[in-house]
MARMARFI-950479 format. One record per residue (C-alpha): residue number from 0; residue in three letters; chain; x, y, z. Coordinates in steps of 0.5 Angstrom, whole numbers, plus 500, padded with zeros to 3 digits. Layout:
N
(NUM, ALA, A, (X, Y, Z)),
...
! end
This chain:
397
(0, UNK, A, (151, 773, 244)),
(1, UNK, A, (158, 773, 243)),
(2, UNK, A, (164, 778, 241)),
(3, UNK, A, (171, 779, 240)),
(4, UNK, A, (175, 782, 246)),
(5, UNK, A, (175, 789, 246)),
(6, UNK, A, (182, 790, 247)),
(7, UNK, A, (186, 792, 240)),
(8, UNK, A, (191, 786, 238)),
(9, UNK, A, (196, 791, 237)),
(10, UNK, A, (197, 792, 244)),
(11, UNK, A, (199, 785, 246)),
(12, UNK, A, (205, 785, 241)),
(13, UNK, A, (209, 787, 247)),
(14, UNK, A, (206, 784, 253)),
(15, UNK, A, (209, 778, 257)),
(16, UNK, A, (209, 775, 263)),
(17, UNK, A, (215, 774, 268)),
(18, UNK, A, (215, 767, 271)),
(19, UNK, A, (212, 770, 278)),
(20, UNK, A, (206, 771, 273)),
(21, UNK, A, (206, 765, 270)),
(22, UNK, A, (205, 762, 277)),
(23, UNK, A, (202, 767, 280)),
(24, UNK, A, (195, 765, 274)),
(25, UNK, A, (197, 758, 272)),
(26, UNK, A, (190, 756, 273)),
(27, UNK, A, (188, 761, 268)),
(28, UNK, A, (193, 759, 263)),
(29, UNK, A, (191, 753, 263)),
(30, UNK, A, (184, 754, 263)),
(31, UNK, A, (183, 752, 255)),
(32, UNK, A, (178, 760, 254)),
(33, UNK, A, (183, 764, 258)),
(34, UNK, A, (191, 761, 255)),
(35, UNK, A, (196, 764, 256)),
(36, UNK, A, (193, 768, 250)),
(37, UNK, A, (188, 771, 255)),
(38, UNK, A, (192, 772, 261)),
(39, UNK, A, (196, 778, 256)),
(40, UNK, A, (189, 781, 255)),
(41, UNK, A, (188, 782, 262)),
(42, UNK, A, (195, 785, 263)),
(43, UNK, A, (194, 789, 257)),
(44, UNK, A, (187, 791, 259)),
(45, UNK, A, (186, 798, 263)),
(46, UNK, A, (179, 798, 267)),
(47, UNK, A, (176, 804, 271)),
(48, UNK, A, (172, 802, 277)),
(49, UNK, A, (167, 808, 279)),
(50, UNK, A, (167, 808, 287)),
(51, UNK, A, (170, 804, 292)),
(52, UNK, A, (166, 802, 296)),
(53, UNK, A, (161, 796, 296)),
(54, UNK, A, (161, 794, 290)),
(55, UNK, A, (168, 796, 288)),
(56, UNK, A, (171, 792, 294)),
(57, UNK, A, (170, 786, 290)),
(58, UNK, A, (171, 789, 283)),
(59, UNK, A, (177, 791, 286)),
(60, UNK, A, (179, 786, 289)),
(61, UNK, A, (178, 781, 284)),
(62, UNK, A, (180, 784, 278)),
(63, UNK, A, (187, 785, 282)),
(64, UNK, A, (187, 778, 284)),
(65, UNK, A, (186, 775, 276)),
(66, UNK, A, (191, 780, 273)),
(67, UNK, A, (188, 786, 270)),
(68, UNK, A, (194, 791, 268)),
(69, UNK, A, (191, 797, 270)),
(70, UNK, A, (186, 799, 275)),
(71, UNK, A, (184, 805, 277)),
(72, UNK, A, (180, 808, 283)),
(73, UNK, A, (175, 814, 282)),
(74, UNK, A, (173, 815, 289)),
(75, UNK, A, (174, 821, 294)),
(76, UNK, A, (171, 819, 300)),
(77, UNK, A, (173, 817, 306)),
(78, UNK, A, (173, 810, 311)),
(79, UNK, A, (167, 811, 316)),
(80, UNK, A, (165, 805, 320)),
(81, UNK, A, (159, 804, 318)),
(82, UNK, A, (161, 802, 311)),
(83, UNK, A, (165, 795, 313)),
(84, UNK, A, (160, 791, 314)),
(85, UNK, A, (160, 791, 306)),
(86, UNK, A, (167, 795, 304)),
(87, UNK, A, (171, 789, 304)),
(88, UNK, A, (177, 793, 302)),
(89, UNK, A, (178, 797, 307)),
(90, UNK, A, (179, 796, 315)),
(91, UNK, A, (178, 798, 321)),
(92, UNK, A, (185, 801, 321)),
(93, UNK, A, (183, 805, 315)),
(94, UNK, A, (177, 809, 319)),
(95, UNK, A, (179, 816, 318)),
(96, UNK, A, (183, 815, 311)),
(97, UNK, A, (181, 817, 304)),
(98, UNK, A, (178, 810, 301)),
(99, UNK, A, (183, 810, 295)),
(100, UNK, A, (189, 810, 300)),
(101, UNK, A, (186, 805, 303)),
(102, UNK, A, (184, 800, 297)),
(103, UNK, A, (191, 802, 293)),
(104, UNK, A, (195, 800, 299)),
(105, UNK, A, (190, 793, 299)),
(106, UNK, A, (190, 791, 292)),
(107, UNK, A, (198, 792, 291)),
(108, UNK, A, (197, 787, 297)),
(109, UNK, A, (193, 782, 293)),
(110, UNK, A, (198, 783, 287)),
(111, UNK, A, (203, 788, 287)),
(112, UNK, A, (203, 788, 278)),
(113, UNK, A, (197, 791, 278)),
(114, UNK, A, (198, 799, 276)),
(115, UNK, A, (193, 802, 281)),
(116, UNK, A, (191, 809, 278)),
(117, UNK, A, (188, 814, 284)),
(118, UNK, A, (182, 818, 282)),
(119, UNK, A, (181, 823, 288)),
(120, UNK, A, (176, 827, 285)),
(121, UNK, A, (167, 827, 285)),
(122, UNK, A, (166, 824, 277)),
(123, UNK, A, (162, 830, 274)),
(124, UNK, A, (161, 833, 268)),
(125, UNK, A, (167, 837, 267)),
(126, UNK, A, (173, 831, 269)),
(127, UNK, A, (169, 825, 266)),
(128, UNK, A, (172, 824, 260)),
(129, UNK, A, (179, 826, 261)),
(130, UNK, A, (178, 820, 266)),
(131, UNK, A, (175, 815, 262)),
(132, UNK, A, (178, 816, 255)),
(133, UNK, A, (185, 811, 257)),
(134, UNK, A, (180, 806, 260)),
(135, UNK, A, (178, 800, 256)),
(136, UNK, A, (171, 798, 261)),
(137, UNK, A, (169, 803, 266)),
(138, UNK, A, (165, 798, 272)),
(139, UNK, A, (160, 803, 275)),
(140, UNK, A, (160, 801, 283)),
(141, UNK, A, (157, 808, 286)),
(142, UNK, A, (149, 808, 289)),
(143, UNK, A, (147, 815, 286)),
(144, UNK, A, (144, 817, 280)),
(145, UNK, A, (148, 822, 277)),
(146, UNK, A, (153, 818, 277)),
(147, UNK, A, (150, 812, 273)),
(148, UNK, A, (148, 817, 269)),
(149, UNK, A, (154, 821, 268)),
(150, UNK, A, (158, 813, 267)),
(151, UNK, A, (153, 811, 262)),
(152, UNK, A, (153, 818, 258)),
(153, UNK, A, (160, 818, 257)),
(154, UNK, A, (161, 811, 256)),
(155, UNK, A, (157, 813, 249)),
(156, UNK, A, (160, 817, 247)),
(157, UNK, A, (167, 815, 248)),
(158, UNK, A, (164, 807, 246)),
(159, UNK, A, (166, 804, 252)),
(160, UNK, A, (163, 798, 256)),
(161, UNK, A, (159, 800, 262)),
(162, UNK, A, (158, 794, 267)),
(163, UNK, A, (153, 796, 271)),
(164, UNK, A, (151, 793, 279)),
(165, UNK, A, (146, 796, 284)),
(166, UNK, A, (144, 794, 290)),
(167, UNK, A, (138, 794, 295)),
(168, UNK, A, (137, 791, 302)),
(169, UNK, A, (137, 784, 299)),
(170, UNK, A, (136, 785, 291)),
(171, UNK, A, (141, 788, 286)),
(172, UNK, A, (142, 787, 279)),
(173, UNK, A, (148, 787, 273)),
(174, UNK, A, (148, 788, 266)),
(175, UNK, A, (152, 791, 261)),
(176, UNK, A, (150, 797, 258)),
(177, UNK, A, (155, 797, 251)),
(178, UNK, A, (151, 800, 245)),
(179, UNK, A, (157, 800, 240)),
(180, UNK, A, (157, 793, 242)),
(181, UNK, A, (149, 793, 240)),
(182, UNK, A, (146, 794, 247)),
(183, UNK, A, (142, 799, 250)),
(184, UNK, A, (145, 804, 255)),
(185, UNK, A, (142, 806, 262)),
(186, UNK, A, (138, 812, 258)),
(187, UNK, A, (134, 806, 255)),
(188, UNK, A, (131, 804, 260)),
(189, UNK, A, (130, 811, 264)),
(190, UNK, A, (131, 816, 260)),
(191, UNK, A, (131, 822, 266)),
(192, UNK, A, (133, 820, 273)),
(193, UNK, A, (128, 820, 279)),
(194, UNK, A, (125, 826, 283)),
(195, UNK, A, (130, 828, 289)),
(196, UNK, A, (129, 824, 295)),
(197, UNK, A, (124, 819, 290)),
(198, UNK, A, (129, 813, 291)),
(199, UNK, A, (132, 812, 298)),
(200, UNK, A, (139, 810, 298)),
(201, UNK, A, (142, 805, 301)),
(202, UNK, A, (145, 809, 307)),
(203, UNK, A, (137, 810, 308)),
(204, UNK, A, (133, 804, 307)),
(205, UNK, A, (140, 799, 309)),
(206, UNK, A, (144, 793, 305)),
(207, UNK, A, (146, 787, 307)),
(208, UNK, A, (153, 786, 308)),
(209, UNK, A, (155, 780, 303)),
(210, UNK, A, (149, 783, 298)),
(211, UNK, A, (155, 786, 294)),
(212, UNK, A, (160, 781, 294)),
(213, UNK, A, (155, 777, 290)),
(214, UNK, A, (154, 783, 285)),
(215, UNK, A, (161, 786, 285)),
(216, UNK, A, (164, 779, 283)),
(217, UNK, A, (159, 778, 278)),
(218, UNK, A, (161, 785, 275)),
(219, UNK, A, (168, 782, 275)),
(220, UNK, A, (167, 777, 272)),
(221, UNK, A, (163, 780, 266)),
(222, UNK, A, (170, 785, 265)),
(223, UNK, A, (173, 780, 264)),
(224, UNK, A, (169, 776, 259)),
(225, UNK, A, (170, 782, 255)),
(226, UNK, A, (177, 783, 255)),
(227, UNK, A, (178, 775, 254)),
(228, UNK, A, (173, 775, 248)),
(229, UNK, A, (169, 769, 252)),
(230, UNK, A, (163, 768, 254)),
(231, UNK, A, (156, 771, 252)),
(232, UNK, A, (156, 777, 256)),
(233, UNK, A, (150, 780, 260)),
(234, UNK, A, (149, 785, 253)),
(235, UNK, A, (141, 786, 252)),
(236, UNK, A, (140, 782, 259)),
(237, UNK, A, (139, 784, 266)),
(238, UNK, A, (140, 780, 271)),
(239, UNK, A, (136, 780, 278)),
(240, UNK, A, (139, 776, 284)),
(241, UNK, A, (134, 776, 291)),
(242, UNK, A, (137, 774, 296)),
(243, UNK, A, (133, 772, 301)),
(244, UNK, A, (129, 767, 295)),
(245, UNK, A, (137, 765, 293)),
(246, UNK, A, (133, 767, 285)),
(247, UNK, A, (137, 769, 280)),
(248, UNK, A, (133, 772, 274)),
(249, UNK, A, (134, 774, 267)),
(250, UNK, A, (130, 780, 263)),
(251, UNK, A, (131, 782, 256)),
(252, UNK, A, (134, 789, 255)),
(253, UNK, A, (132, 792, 248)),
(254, UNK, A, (136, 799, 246)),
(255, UNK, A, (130, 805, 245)),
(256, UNK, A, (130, 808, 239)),
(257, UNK, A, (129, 815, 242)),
(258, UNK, A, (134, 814, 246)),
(259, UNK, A, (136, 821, 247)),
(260, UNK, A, (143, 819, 248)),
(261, UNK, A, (145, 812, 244)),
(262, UNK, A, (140, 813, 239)),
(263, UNK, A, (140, 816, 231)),
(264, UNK, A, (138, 823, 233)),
(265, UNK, A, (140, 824, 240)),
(266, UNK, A, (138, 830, 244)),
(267, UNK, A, (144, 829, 249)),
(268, UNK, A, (150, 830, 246)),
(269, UNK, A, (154, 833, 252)),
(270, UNK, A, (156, 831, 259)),
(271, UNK, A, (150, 834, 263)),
(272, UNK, A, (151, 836, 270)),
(273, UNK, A, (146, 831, 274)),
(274, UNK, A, (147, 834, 280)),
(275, UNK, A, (143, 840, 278)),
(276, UNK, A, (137, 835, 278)),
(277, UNK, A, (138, 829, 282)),
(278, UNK, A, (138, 832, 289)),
(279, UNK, A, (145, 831, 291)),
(280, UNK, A, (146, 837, 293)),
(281, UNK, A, (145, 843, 288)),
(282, UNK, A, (136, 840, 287)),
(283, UNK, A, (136, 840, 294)),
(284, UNK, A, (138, 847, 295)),
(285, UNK, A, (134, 850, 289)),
(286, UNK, A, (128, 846, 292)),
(287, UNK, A, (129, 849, 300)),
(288, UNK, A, (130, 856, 296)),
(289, UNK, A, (123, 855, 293)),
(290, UNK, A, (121, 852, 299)),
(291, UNK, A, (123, 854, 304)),
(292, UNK, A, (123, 851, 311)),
(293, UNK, A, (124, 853, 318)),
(294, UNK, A, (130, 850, 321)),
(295, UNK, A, (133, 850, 328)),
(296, UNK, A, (140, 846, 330)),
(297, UNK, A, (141, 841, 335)),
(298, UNK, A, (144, 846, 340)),
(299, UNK, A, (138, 850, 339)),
(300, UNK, A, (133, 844, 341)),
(301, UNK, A, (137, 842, 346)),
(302, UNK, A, (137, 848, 350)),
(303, UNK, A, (129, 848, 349)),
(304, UNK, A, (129, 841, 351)),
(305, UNK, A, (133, 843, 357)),
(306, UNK, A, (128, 849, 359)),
(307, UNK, A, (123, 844, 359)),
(308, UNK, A, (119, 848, 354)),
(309, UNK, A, (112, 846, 351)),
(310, UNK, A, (113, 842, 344)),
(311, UNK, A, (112, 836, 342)),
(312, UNK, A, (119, 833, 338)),
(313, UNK, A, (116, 828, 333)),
(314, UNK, A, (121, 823, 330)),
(315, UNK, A, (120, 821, 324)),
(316, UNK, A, (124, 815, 321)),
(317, UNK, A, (122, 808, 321)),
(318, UNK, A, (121, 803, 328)),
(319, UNK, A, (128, 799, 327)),
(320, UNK, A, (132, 806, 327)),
(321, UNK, A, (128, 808, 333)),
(322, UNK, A, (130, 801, 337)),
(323, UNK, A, (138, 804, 335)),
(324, UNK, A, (139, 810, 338)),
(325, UNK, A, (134, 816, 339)),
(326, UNK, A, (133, 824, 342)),
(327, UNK, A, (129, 823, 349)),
(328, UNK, A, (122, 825, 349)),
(329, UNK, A, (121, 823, 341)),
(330, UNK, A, (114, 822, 339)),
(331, UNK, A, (115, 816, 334)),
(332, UNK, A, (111, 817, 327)),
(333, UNK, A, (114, 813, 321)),
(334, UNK, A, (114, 819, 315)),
(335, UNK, A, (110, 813, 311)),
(336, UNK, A, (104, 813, 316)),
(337, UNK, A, (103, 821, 318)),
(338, UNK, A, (098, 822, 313)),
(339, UNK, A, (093, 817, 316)),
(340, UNK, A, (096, 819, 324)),
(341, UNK, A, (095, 826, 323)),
(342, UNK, A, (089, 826, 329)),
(343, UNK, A, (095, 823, 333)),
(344, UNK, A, (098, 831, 333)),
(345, UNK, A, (094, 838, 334)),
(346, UNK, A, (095, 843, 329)),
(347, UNK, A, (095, 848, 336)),
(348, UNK, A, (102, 844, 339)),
(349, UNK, A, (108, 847, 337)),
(350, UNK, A, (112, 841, 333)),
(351, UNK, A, (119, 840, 332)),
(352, UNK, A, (121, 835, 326)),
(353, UNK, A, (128, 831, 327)),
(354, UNK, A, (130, 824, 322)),
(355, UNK, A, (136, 821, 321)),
(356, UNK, A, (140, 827, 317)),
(357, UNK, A, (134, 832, 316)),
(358, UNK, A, (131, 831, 309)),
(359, UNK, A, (126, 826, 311)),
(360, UNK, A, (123, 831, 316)),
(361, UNK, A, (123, 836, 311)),
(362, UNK, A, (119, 833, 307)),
(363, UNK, A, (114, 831, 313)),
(364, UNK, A, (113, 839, 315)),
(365, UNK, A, (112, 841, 308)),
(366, UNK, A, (106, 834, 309)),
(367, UNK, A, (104, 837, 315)),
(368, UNK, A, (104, 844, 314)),
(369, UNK, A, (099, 841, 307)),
(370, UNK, A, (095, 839, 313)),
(371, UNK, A, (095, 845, 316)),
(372, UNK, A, (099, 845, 322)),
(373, UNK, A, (103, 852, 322)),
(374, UNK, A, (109, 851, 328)),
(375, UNK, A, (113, 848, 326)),
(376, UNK, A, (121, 846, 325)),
(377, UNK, A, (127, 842, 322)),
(378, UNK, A, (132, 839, 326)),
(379, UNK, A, (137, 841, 321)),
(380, UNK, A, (142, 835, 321)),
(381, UNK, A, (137, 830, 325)),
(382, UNK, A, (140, 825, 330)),
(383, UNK, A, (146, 824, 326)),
(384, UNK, A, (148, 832, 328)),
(385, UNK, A, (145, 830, 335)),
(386, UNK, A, (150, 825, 336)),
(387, UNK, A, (156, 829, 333)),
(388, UNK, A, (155, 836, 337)),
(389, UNK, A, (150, 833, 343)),
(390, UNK, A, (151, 827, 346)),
(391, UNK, A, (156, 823, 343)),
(392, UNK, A, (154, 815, 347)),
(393, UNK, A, (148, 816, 342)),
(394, UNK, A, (149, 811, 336)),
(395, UNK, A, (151, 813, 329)),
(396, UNK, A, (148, 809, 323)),
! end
């Protein structure tokens, strides 16, 4: 379907474009959907891209590029090396920097009219609606689930588009979520998020680097269907894009009428703090308290392992991430297989737990203590802490 454009005529009796800008989107002017007309929509218009990371590089960077008045960042994190295998944004000068330093000082290169608004802040539940409220689109570009959550509750309340992207090794997806507009929201398809550690990030299952580029630029492109009033955005459709069978698929999204956010009768009518319940960080601290698991540094099993003591130091991550780095004398047991290679490990040894961060071997020692094993520990930090504070010439990923 079709609709309006979403920015208030009224805004545009002010607007125009200097002959640098002319030329600057000349082949937009000239494009018969866009015009002269639709250029001052994009110069009036006001979007908020969440995260300027692997979908943000793109979104960012194109919006720039079209004309988009007004851009902010919501980010507060900073460039690691890890991230430019897909964060086009930023650059290896930038390793060390704050993301939204970088990507303003790149965007204002790309096209030096746009305003770019800096967000240095976590979005949660006690700034988000002083950030969204001047917005006209908010575009999600984050990978965790309280934001999604967050962006989407918000966006209901305040009636503003969300343009939703999510990205995975080689899948990712994008809709728009807009139900004043007659659209779910993201409530109606997953009314609650997932338990903690059910869903892996893309920091622990892996992205390939040009899958955001397709996804943010799909993105983009619906911001700008909805403030030119063109096109049939992705409002009630998802679209799926595989990459290694280069298929693109279309769902049909239909809105819950028990939402319990964008329905008649809601049940949720204020912002929420998710990080209470999504595990990031607060859930994962709660469960430790009712959970407790025992920990020892890296420095503790370095001196173990300097001593020569008698334990076994079992690995849990998958076969690729022991291939890039590792601790010397590690037993390999994918956390996936443990349950069926139990006979592998004697519930007389004292065993040492590691991963890449710890939690992935938490969940292993709670497995095996299930199992009966009783000596055992968590390497807190796993081997990225090994690398820091260890043995540097160990490689980060």
């Amino acid at each position: 379907m079709s609709i309006p454009s979403i920015i208030d005529p009224s805004r545009l009796e002010d607007i125009e474009l200097s002959n640098d800008e002319v030329a600057r989107y000349s082949r937009h002017l000239i494009m018969p959907e866009v015009t002269l007309a639709g250029q001052k929509k994009l110069k009036a218009a006001k979007v908020l891209c969440i995260g300027t990371g692997g979908l943000g590089s793109p979104i960012a960077l194109y919006l720039a590029a079209a004309g988009v008045g007004t851009l902010g960042l919501v980010d507060c994190d900073i460039v690691d090396y890890s991230n430019l295998q897909r964060q086009i944004l930023h650059g290896t000068k930038d390793v060390g920097r704050k993301k939204i330093l970088s990507a303003r000082d790149r965007i204002k290169d790309v096209n030096p009219n746009v305003q770019v608004r800096l967000h240095d802040a976590f979005f949660t539940a006690a700034n988000a609606r002083e950030i969204v409220e001047d917005y006209d689109i908010v575009i999600d570009g984050t990978d965790n689930f309280p934001t999604r959550y967050l962006s989407n509750d918000i966006c209901v309340f305040l009636g503003k588009p969300n343009v939703y992207g999510s990205i995975f090794r080689f899948d990712g997806q994008v809709t728009v979520f807009a139900p004043h507009l007659g659209g779910p929201c993201y409530r109606c398809l997953y009314p609650e998020p997932p338990p903690p550690g059910m869903v892996p990030s893309c920091a622990e299952g892996g992205v390939l680097g040009v899958l955001p580029g397709v996804i943010g630029v799909i993105q983009a492109i619906e911001a700008i269907k909805l403030i030119c009033g063109i096109g049939e955005p992705l409002i009630g459709r998802l679209l799926h894009f595989d990459a290694l069978k280069m298929k693109f698929r279309e769902f049909k999204l239909r809105k819950d009428p028990k939402c319990p956010v964008c329905s008649e009768n809601p049940n949720i009518t204020d912002l929420i703090d998710y990080e209470q319940f999504c595990g990031i960080p607060q859930a994962a601290a709660a469960e430790a308290a009712e959970a407790p698991v025992p920990e020892i540094t890296v420095e503790q099993l370095k001196a173990r392992l300097d001593a020569r003591e008698n334990f076994v130091l079992l690995d849990v991550r998958e076969p690729y991430e022991f291939d890039i780095a590792r601790i010397p004398g590690s037993k390999l047991i994918p956390l996936g297989q443990l349950h069926e290679r139990l006979s592998e490990l004697d519930t007389a040894d004292e065993i040492v737990i590691h991963c890449k961060s710890g939690y992935r071997s938490a969940n292993a020692l709670r497995e095996l203590q299930a199992a009966g094993f009783g000596k055992l520990w968590n390497v807190a930090g796993g081997i990225l802490a090994w690398a820091d504070r260890i043995d540097p010439t160990v490689a980060k990923y």
